[in-house]
C-alpha positions in Angstrom: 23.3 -47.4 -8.1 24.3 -50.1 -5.4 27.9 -47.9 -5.7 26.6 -45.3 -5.1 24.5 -46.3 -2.4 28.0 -47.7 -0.6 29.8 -44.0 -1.4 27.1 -42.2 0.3 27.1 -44.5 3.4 31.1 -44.2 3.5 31.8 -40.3 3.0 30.1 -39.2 6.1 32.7 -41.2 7.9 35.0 -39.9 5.9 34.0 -36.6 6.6 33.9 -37.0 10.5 37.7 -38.8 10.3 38.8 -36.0 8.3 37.7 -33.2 11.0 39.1 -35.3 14.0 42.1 -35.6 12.8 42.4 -31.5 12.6 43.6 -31.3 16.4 46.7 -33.4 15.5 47.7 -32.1 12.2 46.4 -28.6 12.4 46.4 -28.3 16.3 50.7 -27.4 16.5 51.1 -25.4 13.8 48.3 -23.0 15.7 50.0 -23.4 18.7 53.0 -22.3 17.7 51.4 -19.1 16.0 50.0 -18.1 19.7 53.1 -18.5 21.0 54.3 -14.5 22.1 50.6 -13.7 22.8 49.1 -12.7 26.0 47.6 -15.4 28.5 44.2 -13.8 28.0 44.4 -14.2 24.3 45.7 -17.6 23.9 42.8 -18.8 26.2 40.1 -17.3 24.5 41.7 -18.6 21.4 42.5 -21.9 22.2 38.9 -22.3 23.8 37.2 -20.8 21.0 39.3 -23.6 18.7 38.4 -26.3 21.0 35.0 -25.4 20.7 34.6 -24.8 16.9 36.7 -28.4 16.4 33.6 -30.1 18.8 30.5 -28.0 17.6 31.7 -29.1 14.3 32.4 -32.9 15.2 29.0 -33.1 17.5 27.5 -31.3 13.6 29.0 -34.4 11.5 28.2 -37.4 13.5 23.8 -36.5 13.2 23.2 -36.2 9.5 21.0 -33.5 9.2 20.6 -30.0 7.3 21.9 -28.5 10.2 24.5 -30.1 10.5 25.6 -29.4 7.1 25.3 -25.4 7.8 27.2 -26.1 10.6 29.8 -27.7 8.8 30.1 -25.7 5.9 30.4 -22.1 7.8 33.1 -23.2 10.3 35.1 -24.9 7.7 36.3 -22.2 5.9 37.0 -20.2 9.2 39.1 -23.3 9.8 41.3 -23.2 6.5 41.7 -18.8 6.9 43.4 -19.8 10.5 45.7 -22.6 9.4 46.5 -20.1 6.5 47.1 -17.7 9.1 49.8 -20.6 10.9 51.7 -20.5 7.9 51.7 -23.9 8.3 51.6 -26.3 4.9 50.6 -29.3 6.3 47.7 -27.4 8.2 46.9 -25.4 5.0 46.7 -28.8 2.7 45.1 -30.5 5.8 42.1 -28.0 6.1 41.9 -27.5 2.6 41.0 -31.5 2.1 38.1 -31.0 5.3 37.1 -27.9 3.3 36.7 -29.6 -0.1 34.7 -32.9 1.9 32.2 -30.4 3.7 31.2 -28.7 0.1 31.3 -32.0 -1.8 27.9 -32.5 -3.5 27.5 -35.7 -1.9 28.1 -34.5 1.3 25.3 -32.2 0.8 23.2 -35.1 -0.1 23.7 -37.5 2.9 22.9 -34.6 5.3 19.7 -33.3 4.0 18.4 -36.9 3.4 19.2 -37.8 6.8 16.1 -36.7 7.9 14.0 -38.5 5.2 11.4 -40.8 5.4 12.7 -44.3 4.0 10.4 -43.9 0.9 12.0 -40.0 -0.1 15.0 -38.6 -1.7 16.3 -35.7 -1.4 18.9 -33.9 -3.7 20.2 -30.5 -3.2 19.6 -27.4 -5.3 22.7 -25.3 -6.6 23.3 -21.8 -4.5 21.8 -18.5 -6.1 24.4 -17.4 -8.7 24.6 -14.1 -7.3 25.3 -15.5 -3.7 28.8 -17.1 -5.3 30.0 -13.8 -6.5 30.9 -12.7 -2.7 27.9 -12.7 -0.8 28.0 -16.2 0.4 31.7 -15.5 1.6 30.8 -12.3 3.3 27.9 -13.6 5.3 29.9 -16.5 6.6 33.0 -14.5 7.6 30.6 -12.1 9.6 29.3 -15.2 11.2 32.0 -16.6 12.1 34.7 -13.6 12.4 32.3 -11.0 14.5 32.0 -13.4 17.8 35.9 -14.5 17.3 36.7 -10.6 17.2 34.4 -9.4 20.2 35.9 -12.7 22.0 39.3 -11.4 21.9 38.7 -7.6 22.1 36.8 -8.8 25.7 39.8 -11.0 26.4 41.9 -7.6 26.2 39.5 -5.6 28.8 38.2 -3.7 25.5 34.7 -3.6 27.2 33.0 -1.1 25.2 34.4 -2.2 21.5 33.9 -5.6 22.9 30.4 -5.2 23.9 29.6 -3.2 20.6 30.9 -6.0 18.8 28.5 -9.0 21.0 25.6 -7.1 19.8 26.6 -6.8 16.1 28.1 -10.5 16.1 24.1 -11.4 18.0 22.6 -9.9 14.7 25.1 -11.8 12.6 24.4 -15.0 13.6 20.4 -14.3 14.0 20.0 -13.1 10.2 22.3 -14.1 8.6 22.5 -17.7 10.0 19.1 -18.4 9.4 20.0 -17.3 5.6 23.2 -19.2 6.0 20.7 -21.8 6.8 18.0 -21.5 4.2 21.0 -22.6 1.6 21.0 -25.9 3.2 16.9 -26.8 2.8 16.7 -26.3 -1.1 16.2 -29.5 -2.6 14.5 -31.2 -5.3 12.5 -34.5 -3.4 10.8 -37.6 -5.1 8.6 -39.4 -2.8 5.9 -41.9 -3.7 2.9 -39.4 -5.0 5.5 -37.7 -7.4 7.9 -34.8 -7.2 8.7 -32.0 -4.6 10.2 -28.7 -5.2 11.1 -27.2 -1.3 13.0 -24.1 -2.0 12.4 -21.2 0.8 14.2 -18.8 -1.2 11.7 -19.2 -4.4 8.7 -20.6 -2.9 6.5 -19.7 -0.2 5.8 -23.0 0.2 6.5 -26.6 -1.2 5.0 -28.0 -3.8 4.0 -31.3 -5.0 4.0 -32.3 -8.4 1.7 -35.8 -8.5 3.5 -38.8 -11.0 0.1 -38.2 -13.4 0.5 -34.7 -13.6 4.4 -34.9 -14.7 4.4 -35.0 -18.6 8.1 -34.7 -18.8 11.4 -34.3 -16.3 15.0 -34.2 -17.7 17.2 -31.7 -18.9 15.8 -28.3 -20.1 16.2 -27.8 -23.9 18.0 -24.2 -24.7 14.7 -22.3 -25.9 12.8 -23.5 -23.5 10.0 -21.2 -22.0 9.9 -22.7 -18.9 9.4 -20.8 -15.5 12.6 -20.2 -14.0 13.6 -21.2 -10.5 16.9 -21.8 -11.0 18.5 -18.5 -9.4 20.6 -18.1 -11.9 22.3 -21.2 -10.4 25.5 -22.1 -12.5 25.1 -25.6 -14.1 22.7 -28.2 -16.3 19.2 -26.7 -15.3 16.4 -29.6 -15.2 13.0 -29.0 -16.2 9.6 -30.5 -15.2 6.9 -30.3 -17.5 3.1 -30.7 -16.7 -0.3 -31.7 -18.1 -1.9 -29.0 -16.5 -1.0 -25.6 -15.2 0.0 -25.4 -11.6 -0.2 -22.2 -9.0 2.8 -21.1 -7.0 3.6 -18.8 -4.4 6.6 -16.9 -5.2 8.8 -15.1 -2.1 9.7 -11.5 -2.4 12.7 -10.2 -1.3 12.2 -9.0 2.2 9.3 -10.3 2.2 7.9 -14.5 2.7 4.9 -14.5 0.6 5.3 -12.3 -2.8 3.1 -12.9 -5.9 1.3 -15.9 -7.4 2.0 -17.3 -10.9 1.0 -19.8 -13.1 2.7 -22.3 -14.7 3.5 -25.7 -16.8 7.0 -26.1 -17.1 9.7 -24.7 -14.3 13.2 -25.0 -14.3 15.8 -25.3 -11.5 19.1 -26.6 -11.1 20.6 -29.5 -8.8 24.3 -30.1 -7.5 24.0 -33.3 -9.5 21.4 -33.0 -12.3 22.9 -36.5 -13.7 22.2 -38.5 -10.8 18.6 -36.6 -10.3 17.4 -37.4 -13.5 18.7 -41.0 -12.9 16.6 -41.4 -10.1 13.3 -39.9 -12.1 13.7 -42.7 -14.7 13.7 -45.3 -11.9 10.7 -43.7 -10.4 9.4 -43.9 -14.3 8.9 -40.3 -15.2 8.4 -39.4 -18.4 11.6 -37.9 -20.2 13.8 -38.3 -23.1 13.9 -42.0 -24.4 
């Protein structure tokens, strides 16, 4: 646990060495790709870069879930453009920043930076559904509608590029927030017992006290357990209770959707091992 303690500690660093070093090893090869392009356009761009590269760097050095959405939506915009270089060595160097950013750890020292000293937060998988294309579509709206209306406005196309700073407004609005809403759903153990925070399931968080919690490890197969999980790939974790407990479901569309009942719920964190590793030090009850 003292190892892991140490890893957690160093990988942010990592993570912030990793992006700085971009300008130098991705910084020519993109360069060289604007060379041949109008004045206008290699301003725009190479302002827009500048900016993205210190948003991003400002993002990694305050560990916080906004940070993290932060980091994990410009990332990728930062591997398609050093694709886009035909550079390899700022393909493999983004690639390596885009692998940090969505390690599970990573995930895990920005959402507990935050925490209270006595709290631990661990991450919850994204919706399975999300991973099939959605996910990648919101963020490349995101990220590519400003970068287009930026360089259509750069051109003097005023009325595409004003269409486009409306529809890129909306972007970031709705579907940042979403974007966001990835970034608090965790699984939290604090000194009363358990919490579930997941916007995208529940209204609201819930708090499962230590006497209440009958059993919290891995679900078995036939369980009949309430699921959370999103159909999140993965182990899925279950917590059992003594007595039933009410929850306020979200609707789609909607925050506050219908209230169930339940004893045993299921969902699924980026690193169920380590999770359930930190229940048995808390002594919950699970398998012996």
């Amino acid at each position: 646990m003292r190892l892991a303690m140490d890893r957690s500690r160093l990988l942010p660093w990592v993570v912030r060495a990793a992006w700085a070093s971009l300008p130098f090893v991705v910084g020519p090869a993109l360069a060289a790709s604007l060379d041949g392009r109008s004045v206008a356009v290699r301003t725009v761009a190479s302002v827009g870069l500048w900016g993205v590269w210190g948003l991003v760097l400002c993002a990694t050095l305050v560990l916080h879930p906004v940070g993290l959405t932060v980091l994990r939506v410009l990332s990728p915009a930062v591997f398609a453009v050093s694709w886009w270089s035909a550079s390899v060595l700022a393909v493999a160097s983004s690639l390596v920043v885009l692998g940090l950013c969505y390690l599970p750890e990573t995930g895990m020292a920005f959402v507990n930076g935050p925490a209270y000293p006595n709290e631990r937060r661990f991450p919850l998988r994204p919706p399975g559904a999300l991973l099939l294309g959605p996910l990648l579509v919101a963020e490349a709206l995101v990220v590519g509608l400003p970068v287009a209306a930026a360089l259509l406005l750069s051109v003097r196309r005023w009325v595409a590029g004003g269409v486009l700073v409306v529809l890129a407004g909306g972007a970031v609005f709705v579907l940042g927030r979403a974007l966001h809403g990835l970034s608090r759903r965790w699984v939290v153990f604090v000194p009363a017992g358990v919490v579930l925070h997941d916007p995208l399931t529940l209204a609201d968080p819930v708090l499962f006290s230590r006497p209440m919690v009958t059993f919290f490890g891995p679900a078995p197969a036939d369980t009949p357990a309430l699921d959370l999980t999103q159909r999140s790939p993965g182990l899925a974790l279950e917590i059992s209770l003594s007595e039933p407990a009410s929850l306020v479901l979200t609707k789609p569309g909607q925050r506050i959707g219908p209230t169930v009942v339940a004893d045993r719920l299921l969902f699924t964190p980026t690193r169920p091992g380590r999770v359930v590793a930190e229940a048995r030090e808390r002594r919950l009850p699970g398998f012996s």
